[in-house]
C-alpha positions as CSV (number, residue, x, y, z in Angstrom):
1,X,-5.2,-14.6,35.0
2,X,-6.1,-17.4,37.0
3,X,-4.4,-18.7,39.5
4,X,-2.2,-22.4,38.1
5,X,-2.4,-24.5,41.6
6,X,-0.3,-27.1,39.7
7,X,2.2,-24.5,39.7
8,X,1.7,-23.1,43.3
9,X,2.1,-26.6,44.0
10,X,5.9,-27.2,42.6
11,X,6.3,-23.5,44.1
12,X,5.5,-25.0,47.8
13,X,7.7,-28.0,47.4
14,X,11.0,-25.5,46.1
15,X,9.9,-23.5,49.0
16,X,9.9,-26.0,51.9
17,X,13.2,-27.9,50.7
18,X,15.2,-24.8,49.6
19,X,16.9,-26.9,46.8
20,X,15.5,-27.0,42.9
21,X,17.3,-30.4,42.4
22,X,16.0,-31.9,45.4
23,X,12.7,-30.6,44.6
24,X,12.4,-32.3,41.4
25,X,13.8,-35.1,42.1
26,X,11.2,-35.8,44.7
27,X,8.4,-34.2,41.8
28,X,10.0,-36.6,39.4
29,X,10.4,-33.9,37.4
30,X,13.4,-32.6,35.9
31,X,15.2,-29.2,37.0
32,X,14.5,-27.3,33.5
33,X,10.8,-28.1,33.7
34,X,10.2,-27.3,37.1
35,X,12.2,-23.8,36.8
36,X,10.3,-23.0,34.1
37,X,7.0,-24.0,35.6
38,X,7.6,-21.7,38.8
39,X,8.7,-19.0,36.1
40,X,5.2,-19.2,34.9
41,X,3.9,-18.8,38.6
42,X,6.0,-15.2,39.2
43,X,4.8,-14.6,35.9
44,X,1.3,-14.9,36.7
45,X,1.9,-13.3,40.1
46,X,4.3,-10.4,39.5
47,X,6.7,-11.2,41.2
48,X,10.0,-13.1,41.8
49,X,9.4,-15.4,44.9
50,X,12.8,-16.4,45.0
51,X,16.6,-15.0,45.7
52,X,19.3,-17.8,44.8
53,X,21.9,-18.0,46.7
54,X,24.8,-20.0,45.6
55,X,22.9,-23.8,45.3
56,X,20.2,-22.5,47.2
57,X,17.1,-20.5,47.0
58,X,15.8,-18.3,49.4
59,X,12.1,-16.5,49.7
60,X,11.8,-13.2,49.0
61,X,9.3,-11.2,50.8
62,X,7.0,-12.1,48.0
63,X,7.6,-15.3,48.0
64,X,7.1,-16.0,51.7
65,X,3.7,-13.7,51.5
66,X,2.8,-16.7,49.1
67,X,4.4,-19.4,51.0
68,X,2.0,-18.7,53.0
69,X,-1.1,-18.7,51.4
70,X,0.2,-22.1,49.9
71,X,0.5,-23.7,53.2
72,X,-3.0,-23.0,53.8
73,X,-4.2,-23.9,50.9
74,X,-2.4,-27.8,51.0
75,X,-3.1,-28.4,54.5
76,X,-6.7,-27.6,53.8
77,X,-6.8,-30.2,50.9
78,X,-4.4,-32.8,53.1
79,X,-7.9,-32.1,55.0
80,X,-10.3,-33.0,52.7
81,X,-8.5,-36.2,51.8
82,X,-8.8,-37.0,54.4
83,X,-12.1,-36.3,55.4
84,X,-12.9,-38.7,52.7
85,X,-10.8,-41.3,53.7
86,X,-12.0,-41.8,56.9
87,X,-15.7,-39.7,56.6
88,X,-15.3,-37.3,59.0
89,X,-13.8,-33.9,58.7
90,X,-10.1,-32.8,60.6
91,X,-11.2,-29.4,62.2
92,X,-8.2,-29.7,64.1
93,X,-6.0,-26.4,64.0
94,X,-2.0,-26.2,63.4
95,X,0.4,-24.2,65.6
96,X,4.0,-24.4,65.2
97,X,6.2,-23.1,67.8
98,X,10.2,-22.7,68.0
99,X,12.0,-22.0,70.9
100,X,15.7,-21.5,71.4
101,X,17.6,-24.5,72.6
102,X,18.8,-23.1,76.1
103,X,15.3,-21.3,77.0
104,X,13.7,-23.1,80.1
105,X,11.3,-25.8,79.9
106,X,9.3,-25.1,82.6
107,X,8.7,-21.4,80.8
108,X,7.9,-23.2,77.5
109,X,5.6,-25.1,79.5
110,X,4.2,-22.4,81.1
111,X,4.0,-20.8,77.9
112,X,1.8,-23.3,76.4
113,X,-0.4,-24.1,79.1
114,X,-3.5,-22.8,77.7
115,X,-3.3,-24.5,74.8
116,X,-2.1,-28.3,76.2
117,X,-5.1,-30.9,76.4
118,X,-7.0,-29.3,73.5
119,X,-7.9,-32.0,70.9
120,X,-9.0,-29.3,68.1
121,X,-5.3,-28.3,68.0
122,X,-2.4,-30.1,67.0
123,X,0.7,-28.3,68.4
124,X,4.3,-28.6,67.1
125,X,7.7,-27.9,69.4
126,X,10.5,-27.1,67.6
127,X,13.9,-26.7,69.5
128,X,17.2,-25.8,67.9
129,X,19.4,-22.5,67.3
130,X,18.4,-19.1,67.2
131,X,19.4,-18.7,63.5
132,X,18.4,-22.2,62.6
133,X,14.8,-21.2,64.0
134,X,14.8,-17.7,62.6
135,X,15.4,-19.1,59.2
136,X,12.2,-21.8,59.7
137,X,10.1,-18.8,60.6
138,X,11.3,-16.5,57.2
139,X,10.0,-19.6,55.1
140,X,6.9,-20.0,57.1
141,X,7.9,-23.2,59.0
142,X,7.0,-21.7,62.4
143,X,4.2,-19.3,63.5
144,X,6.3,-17.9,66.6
145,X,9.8,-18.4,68.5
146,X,10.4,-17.7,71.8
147,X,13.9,-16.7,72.4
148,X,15.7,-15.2,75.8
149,X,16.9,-12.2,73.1
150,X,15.3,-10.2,71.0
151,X,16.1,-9.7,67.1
152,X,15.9,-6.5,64.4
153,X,14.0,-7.2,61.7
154,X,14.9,-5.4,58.1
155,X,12.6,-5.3,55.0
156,X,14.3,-8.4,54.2
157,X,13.5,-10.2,57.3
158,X,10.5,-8.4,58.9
159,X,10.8,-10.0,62.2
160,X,9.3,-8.6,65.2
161,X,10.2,-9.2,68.4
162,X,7.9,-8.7,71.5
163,X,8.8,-9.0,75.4
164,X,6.3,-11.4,77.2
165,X,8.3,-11.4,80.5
166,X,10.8,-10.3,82.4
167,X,12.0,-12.3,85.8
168,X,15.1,-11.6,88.0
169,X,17.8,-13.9,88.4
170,X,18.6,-15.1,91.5
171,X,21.4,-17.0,93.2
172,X,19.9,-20.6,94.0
173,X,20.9,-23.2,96.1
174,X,20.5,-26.2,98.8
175,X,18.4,-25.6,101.9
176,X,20.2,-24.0,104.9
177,X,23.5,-23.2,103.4
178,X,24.1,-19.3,103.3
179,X,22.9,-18.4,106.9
180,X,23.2,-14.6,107.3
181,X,25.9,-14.6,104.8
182,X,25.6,-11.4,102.6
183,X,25.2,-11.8,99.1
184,X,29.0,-11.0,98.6
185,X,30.5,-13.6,100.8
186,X,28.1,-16.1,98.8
187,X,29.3,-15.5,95.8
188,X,33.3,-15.3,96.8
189,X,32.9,-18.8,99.2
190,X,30.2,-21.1,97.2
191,X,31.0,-22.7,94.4
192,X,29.1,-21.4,91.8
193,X,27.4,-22.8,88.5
194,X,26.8,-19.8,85.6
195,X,25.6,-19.7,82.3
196,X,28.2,-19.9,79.6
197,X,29.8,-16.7,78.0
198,X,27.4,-15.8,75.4
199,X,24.1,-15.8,77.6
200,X,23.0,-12.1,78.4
201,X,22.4,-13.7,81.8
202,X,26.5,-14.3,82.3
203,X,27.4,-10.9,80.8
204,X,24.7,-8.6,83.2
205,X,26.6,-11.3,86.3
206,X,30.0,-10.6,85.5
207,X,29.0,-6.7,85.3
208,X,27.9,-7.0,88.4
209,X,31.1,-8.7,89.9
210,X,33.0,-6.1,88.2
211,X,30.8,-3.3,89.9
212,X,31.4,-5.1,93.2
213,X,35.1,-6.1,92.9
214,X,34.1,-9.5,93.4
215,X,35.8,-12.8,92.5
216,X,33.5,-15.6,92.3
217,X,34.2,-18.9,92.6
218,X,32.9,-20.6,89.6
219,X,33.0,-24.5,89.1
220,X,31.2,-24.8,85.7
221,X,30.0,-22.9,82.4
222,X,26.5,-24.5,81.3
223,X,25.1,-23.2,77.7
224,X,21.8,-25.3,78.9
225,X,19.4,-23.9,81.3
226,X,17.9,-28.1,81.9
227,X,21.7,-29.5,82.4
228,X,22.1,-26.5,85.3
229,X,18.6,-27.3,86.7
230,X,20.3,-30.8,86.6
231,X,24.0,-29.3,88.5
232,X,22.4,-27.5,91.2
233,X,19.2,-30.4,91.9
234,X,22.3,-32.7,92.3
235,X,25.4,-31.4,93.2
236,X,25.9,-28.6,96.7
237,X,27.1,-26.2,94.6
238,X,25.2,-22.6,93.7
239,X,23.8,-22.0,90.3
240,X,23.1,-18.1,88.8
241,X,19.5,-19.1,87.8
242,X,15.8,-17.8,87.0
243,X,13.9,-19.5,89.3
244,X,11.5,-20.3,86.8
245,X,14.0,-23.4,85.6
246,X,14.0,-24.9,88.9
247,X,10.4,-24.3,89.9
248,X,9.5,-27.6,90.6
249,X,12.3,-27.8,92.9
250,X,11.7,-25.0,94.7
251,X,8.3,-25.9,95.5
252,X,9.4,-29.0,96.9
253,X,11.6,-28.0,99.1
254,X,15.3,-29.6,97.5
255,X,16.6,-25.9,96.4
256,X,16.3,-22.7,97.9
257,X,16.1,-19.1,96.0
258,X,18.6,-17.0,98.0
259,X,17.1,-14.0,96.3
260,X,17.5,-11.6,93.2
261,X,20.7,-10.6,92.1
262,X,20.6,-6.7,91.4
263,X,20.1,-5.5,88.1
264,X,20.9,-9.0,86.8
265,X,17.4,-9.9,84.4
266,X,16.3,-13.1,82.2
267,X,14.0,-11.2,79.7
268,X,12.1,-13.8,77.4
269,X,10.7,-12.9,73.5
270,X,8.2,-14.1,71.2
271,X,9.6,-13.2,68.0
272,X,7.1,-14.0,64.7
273,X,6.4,-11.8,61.2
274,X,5.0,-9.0,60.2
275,X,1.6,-10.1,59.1
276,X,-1.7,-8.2,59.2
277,X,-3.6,-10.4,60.8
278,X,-2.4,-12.4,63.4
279,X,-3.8,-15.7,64.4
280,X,-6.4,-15.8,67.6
281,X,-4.4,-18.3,68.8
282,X,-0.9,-16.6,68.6
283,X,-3.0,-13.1,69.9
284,X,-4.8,-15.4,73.2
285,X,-0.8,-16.8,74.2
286,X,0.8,-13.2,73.9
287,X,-2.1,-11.6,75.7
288,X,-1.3,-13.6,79.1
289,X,-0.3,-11.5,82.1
290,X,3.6,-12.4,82.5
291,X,2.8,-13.0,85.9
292,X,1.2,-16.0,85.4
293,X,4.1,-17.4,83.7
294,X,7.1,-16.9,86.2
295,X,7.1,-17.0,89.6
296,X,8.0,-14.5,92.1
297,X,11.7,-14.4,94.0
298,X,12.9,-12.3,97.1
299,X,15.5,-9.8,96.5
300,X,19.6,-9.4,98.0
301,X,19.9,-6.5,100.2
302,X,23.4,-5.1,100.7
């Protein structure tokens, strides 16, 4: 049977609201025709492209195999209408990245490099939550997310997460203010910025504390790594950090990286789905040395 694009069509717009009334309304259709239009589709396919849950629909693996194919296929035709409108083709490419609302600009940035200044490419930057992202990615939304933590997949979900780099963290601070203070006295006399309790960052620092019998003096929780860039560029106080937040004031001189704290890591993830082929751009970005993405930090000696 031949593919019905009409109905692949309705099938993209369930998809990319999650909502059969809101679908149809914006189809102008009604909620019986279009359900029994997409029926035909799964029909025609073999399988059921959607699970409902409650009001809502969500993919099912089928479905977000045809998902998609469907995105392809409509951004190629947004393509040609365009290419008619104004008589030349768009050979520009799509990339659509998430990233996790606390992960480091400057790595995002860093990140992205090779791909910022091309004009074949138009790139999308998503920020929000890590389950907010992960959902846009099942449906196809995203091509990759880049997280600070990695995720399981399951048949359901087949996410995969991969490590890109790995950077200590280090205890950072204004110029001249530690002498030969060891890195215990630091962290028991400065007042100290950390990240909040549900950052891996806070849990491997309070583990090390623990392992040290240490009680540091801590002035403020921060969730967001660019509001402690902000707290430690403006305020006296220390800040448990990867340098890679504050590298542009490190290089100028207004902060100094007091060096690693043992065993305490930021680890950073590019987390996309199980496909068989894998875009060339997705396969250049995850092919660069992690090296070029982070820069390098002294280490505490006890």
């Amino acid at each position: 049977m031949r593919l019905n694009y009409h109905h692949l069509f309705y099938f993209w717009t369930v998809a990319k609201t999650g909502h059969l009334t809101r679908a149809a309304e914006s189809l102008h259709v009604s909620q019986s025709a279009l359900s029994g239009q997409i029926r035909k589709l799964e029909e025609s396919l073999g399988y059921e492209l959607f699970v409902r849950e409650g009001r809502r629909l969500r993919l099912s693996e089928a479905g977000r195999v045809a998902f998609g194919y469907a995105e392809d296929i409509f951004r190629q035709g947004e393509e040609l209408a365009e290419r008619f409108r104004s008589g030349a083709q768009s050979n520009r490419e799509t990339l659509k990245i998430g990233a996790v609302a606390t992960l480091s600009r400057n790595f995002q940035e860093g990140f992205l490099r090779p791909l910022l200044g091309r004009e074949d490419l138009e790139l999308s930057i998503q920020s929000a939550s890590l389950e907010d992202l992960l959902r846009r990615l099942s449906a196809h939304r995203l091509d990759l997310l880049l997280s600070n933590q990695p995720v399981h997949g399951d048949e359901e979900n087949p996410w995969r997460s991969r490590r890109i780099a790995r950077q200590s963290v280090s205890l950072i601070g204004p110029q001249g203010e530690t002498g030969t203070a060891s890195f215990s006295e630091v962290i028991q006399t400065k007042s100290l910025i950390v990240p909040g309790r549900e950052n891996n960052i806070r849990h491997a620092f309070d583990q090390l504390c623990d392992y040290h019998r240490l009680s540091p003096r801590i002035v403020a929780e921060v969730d967001d790594m660019a509001m402690m860039r902000l707290l430690a560029r403006d305020t006296k106080h220390f800040a448990v950090l990867p340098p890679v937040v504050v590298r542009d004031e490190l290089e100028s001189g207004s902060l100094c990286d007091y060096g690693a704290l043992p065993g305490v890591f930021e680890e950073f993830y590019a987390i996309s789905i199980r496909r068989q082929f894998e875009p060339p751009l997705l396969t250049s970005l995850l092919s660069q040395p992690s090296e070029e993405l982070l820069s390098r930090t002294a280490t505490w000696s006890f």
